[in-house]
C-alpha positions in Angstrom: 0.0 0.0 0.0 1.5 3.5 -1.3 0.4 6.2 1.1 1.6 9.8 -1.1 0.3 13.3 -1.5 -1.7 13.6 -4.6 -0.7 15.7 -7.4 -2.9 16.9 -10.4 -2.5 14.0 -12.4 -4.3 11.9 -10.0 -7.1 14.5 -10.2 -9.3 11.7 -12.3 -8.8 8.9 -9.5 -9.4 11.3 -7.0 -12.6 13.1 -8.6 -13.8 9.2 -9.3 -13.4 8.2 -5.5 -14.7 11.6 -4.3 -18.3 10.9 -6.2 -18.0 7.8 -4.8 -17.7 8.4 -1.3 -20.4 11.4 -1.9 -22.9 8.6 -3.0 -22.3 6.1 -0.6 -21.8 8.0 2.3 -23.6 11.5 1.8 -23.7 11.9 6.0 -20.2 12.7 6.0 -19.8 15.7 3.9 -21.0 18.8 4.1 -21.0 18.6 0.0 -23.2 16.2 -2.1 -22.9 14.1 -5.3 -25.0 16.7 -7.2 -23.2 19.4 -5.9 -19.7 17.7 -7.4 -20.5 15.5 -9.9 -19.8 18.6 -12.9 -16.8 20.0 -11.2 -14.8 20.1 -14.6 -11.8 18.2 -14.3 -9.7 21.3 -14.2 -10.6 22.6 -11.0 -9.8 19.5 -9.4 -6.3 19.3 -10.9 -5.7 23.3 -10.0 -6.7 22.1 -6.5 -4.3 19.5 -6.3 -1.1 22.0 -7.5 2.1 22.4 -5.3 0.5 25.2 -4.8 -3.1 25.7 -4.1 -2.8 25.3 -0.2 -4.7 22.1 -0.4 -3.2 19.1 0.7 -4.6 15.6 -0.4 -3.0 12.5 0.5 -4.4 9.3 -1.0 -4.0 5.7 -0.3 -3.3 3.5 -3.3 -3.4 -0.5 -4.1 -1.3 -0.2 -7.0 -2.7 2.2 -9.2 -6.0 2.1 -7.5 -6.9 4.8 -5.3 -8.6 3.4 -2.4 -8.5 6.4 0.3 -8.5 10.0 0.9 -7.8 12.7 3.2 -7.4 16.2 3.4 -5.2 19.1 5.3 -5.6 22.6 5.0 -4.6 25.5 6.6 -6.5 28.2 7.6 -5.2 31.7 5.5 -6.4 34.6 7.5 -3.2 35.7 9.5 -5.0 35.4 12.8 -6.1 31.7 12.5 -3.2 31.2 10.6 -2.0 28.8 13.5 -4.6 26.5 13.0 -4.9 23.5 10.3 -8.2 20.9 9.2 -8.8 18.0 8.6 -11.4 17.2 5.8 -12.6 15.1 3.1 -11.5 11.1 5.1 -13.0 8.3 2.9 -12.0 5.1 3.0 -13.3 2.6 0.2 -15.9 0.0 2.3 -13.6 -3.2 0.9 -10.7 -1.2 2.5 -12.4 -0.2 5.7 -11.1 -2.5 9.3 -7.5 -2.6 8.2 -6.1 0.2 9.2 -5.7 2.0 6.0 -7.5 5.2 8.0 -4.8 5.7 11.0 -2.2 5.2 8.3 -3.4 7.6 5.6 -4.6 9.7 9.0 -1.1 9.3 10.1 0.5 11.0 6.9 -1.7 13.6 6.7 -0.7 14.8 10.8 2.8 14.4 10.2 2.4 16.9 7.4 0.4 19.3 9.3 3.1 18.7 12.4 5.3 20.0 10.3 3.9 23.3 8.7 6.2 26.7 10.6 3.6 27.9 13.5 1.0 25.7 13.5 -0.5 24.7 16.5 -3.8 23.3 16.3 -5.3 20.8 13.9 -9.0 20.7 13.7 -12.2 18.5 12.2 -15.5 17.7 12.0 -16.8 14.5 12.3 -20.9 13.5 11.7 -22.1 12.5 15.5 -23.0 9.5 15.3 -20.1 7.5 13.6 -18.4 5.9 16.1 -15.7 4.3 14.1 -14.2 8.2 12.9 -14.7 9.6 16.1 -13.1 6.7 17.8 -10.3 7.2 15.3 -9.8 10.4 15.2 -9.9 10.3 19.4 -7.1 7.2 19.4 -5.1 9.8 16.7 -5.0 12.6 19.8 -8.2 14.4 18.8 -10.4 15.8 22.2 -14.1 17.2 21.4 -14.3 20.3 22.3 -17.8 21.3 21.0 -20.9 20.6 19.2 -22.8 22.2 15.9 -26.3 21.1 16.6 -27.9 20.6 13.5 -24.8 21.3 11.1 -26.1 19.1 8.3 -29.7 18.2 6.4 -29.4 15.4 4.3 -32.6 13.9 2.4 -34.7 16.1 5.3 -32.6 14.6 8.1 -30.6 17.0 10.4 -27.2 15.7 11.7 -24.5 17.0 14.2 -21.0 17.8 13.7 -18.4 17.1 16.6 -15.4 19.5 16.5 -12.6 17.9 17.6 -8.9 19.5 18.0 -5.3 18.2 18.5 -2.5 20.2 19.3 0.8 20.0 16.8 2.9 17.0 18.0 6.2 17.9 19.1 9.2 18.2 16.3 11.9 16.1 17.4 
């Protein structure tokens, strides 16, 4: 398994698994399939450049992509300190094997490692045990609640914001 940060050629794989992961599990996204599914290829690829300030790492089985996450940073200059998490899918036949902490992994040591950051934050649907539990064993504390954050096919779901401070550099 090749754990790498994708670059704009892998912008059809990732589009592909994106609309995938939209479909199949539309509770964990504050996008939707219909929202996505006629992003033209080229602002995918201009989001994946060196440098867009969008970070994507992806999880391959050979040439297949098979996972996904996301790290930003926050650009004001007073939040500037702070990093996200965003866009975790895992592929169900890839789910239970620990292709999330690893890919999860990646992605922190990346953040760790951005000049002044100090925080790293996400959102996670309440309600999925496995991501929060994941995201908890990872170093992530909740520190609040959105109440009603997202309405999907008329249902309203919480978010749990969860933070974790920059590991130490050694």
């Amino acid at each position: 398994m090749l754990i790498r940060r994708l670059v704009p050629a892998d912008a059809v794989a990732y589009q592909s698994l994106r609309l995938a992961a939209l479909r199949e599990s539309p509770t964990a996204f504050s996008s939707s399939h219909e929202e996505e599914c006629d992003t033209p290829l080229s602002t995918v690829e201009a989001h994946m450049a060196p440098d867009s300030g969008r970070y994507r790492f992806g999880a391959f089985d050979g040439a297949h992509l098979v996972a996904v996450v996301g790290v930003g940073r926050e650009s004001a200059r007073q939040v500037r300190q702070k990093a996200f998490i965003g866009g975790m899918y895992v592929a169900p036949a890839w789910r239970g094997k620990g292709l999330g902490r690893q890919l999860l992994e990646q992605a922190l040591a990346f953040a760790d490692a951005m000049p002044g950051l100090l925080q790293v934050t996400l959102a996670v649907t309440s309600g999925n045990a496995s991501a929060l539990a994941l995201y908890e064993s990872m170093g992530f504390a909740v520190y609040g609640r959105a109440p009603q954050a997202l309405l999907v096919d008329g249902v309203l779901y919480d978010d749990v914001q969860m933070a974790r401070g920059v590991q130490a550099k050694n």
